[in-house]
N, C-alpha and C positions, 0 to 999 in steps of 0.2 A: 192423396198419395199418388206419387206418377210410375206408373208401371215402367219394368225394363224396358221391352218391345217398344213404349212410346218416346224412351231417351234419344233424341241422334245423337249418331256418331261422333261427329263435329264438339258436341255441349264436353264430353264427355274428355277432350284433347285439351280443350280452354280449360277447363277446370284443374287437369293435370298441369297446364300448362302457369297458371296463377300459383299452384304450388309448390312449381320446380322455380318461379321466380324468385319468391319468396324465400325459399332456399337457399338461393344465391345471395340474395341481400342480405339474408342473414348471417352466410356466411361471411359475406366482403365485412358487414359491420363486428361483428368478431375478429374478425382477420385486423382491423382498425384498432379493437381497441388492444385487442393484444401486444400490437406496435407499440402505442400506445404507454402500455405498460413495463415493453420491454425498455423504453429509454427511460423509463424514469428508475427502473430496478440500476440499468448505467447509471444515473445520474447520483444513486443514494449508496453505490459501491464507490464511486469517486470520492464525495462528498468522507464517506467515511475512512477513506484512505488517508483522505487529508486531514481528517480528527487522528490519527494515528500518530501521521509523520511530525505533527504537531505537539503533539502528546509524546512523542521519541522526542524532540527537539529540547522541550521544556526538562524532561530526566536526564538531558544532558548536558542542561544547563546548571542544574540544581544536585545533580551527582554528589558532587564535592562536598555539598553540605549534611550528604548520610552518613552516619554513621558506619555503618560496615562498607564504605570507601576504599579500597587496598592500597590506598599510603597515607602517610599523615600529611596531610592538606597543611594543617597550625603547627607543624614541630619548626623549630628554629633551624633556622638557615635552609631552608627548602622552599621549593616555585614550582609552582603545580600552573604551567597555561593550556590555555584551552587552543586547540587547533582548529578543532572540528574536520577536517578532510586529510589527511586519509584515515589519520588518525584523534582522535579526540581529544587526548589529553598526553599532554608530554609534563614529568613529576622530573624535579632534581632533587636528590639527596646527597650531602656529600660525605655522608656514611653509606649509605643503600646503592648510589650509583640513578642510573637512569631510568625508567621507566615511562612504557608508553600502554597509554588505556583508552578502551575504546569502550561506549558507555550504550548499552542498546538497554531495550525495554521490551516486554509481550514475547514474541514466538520472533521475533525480527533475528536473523545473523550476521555473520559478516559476508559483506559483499565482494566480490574478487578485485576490487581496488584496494578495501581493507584487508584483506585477507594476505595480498603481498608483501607491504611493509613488516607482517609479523613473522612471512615466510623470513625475510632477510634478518629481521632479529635472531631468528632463532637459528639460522646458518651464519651467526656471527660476522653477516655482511654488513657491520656498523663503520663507521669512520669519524674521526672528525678532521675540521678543514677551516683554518683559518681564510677570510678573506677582506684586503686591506684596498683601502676603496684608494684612490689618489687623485 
């Protein structure tokens, strides 16, 4: 057993000093994989964004073929095309008149590109406008 009195000083700074290293590198390898972790946490909120926008895309494809649809897709004499920007879907009825839908899915809204066109519908800022090509 080594007595206090026979420790020096010196042993006693090395030894603190092996521990405060250790310290360090543990903490730099923590600090690493933390990194680490953080860009993959990025990489699998990406990754899932684009299962979303994908998964909106596909509902917006396939819209027309549900049922509770808000116009009749198969009624005679109607044309339901697909836009997609700004708006989605442009319906003609020529009992109902016109109609513009926009087809979202999950917690998604409209985004303030969509969001305008519907401003102008509904302030009646509609037109139409022949144009004759020559």
């Amino acid at each position: 057993m080594v007595e206090i009195d026979t420790v020096q000083p010196g042993a006693l700074f090395v030894a603190g000093g092996w521990v405060s290293w250790s310290l360090v590198l543990l903490a730099v390898a923590l600090l690493y994989a933390l990194g680490r972790l953080a860009r993959r946490v990025r990489a699998l909120r990406s990754e899932l964004r684009g299962t979303q926008v994908r998964g909106g895309h596909l509902a917006e494809a396939l819209a027309p073929l549900i049922a509770d649809f808000p116009v009749e897709v198969g009624k005679e004499g109607t044309t339901t095309l697909f836009l997609g920007q700004p708006v989605d879907y442009v319906h003609f009825d020529p009992d109902e008149g016109v109609t513009f839908i926009e087809v979202k899915s999950g917690e998604s809204g409209l985004s303030a590109r969509q969001r305008r066109p519907r401003e102008l519908v509904e302030a009646g800022r509609v037109r139409w406008q022949t144009y004759r090509v020559r």
